[in-house]
C-alpha positions in Angstrom: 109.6 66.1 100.5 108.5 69.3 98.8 106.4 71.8 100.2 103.0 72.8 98.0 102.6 76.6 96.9 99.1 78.1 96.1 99.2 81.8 95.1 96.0 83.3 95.5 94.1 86.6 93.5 92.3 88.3 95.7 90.0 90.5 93.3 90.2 93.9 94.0 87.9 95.9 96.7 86.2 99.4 96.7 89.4 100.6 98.4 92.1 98.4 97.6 93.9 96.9 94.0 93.9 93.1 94.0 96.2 91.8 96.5 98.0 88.6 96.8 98.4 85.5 99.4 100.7 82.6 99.6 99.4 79.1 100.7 101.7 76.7 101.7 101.4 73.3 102.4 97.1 74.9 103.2 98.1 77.6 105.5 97.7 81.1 104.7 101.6 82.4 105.2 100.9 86.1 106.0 98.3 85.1 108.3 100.5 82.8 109.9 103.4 85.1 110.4 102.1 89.0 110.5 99.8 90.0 113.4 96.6 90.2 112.7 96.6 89.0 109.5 97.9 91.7 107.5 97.8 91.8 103.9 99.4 90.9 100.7 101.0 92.6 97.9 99.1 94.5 95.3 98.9 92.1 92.0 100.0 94.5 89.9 103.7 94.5 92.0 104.3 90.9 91.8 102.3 89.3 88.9 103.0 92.1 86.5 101.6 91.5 82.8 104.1 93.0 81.3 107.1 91.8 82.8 108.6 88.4 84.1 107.2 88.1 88.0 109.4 88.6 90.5 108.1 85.6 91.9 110.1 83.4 89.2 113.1 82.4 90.9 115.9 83.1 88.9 118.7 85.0 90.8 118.3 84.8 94.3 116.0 88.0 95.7 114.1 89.4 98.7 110.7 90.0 98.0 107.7 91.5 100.3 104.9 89.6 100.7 103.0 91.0 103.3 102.7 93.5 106.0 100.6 94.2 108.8 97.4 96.6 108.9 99.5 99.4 110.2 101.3 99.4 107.0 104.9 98.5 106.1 106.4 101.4 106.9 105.6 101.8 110.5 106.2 97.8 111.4 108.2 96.3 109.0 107.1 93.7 105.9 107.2 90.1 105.2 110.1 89.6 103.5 111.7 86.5 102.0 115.0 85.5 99.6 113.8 83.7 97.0 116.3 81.6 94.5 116.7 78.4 92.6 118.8 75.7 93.4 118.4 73.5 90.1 115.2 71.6 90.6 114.0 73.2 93.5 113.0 76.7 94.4 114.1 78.0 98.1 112.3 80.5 100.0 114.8 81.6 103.1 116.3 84.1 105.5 112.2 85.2 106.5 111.9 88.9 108.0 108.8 88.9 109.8 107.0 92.5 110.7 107.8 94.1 114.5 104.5 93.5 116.4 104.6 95.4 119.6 102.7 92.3 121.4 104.8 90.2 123.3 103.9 87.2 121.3 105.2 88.2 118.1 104.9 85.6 115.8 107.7 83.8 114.5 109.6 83.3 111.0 108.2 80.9 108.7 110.7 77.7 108.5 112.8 77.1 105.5 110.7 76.1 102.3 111.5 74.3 99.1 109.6 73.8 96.9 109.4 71.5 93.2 110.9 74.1 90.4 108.7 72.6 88.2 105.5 73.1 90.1 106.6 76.6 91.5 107.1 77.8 87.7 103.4 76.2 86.8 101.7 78.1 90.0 103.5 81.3 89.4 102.8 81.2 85.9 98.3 80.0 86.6 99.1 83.3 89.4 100.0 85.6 86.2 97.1 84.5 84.5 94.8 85.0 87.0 95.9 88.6 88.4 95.6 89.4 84.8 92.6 88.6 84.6 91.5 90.6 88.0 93.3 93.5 87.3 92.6 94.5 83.9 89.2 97.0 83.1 
């Protein structure tokens, strides 16, 4: 059985660019593995317009998807490898930000995901940042 990807626009605030959060399977994934919530990438980083996403799994990568509100560079980031495996799209080898609280959250598992329907979300998740990020 696949797992189900939603990736979500958030629209941009008074402070911030429009960031970016990963459902799976209904649960928020940075929520569930950063403390405190964190936040997401910019829009602009991985749903570029101009560019392919990095998101599009074509050679296997580690991306950042979150980070906690203390920022990336003084706990660490979400961090996964993301490649294809014919028909299905793996997201592996999770990095999860140091949290100073002894119950530091743990790794997401092993997802996998329907290459058919991963290409389809990432593609509706281009479409949308576009449309939040541009003037």
């Amino acid at each position: 059985m696949f797992d189900h990807l939603e990736i979500r626009v958030l629209p941009p605030g008074p402070r911030f660019a429009a960031q970016v959060r990963f459902w799976v399977n209904g649960e928020d994934i940075i929520e569930e593995a950063v403390d405190e919530g964190g936040c997401g990438p910019y829009a602009a980083d991985v749903l570029p317009a101009k560019r392919p996403s990095p998101l599009r799994a074509s050679v296997a990568r580690r991306l950042e998807l979150g980070e906690p509100e203390c920022t990336g560079g003084c706990c660490g980031f979400l961090t996964v490898v993301v490649q294809r495996f014919g028909e299905i799209v793996q997201w592996s080898d999770w990095e999860v930000p140091w949290s100073g609280h002894t119950s530091a959250p743990y790794p997401p598992p092993e997802l996998h995901f329907d290459a058919g329907q991963y290409d389809a979300e990432v593609a509706r998740a281009e479409a949308d940042a576009w449309r939040q990020v541009r003037p």
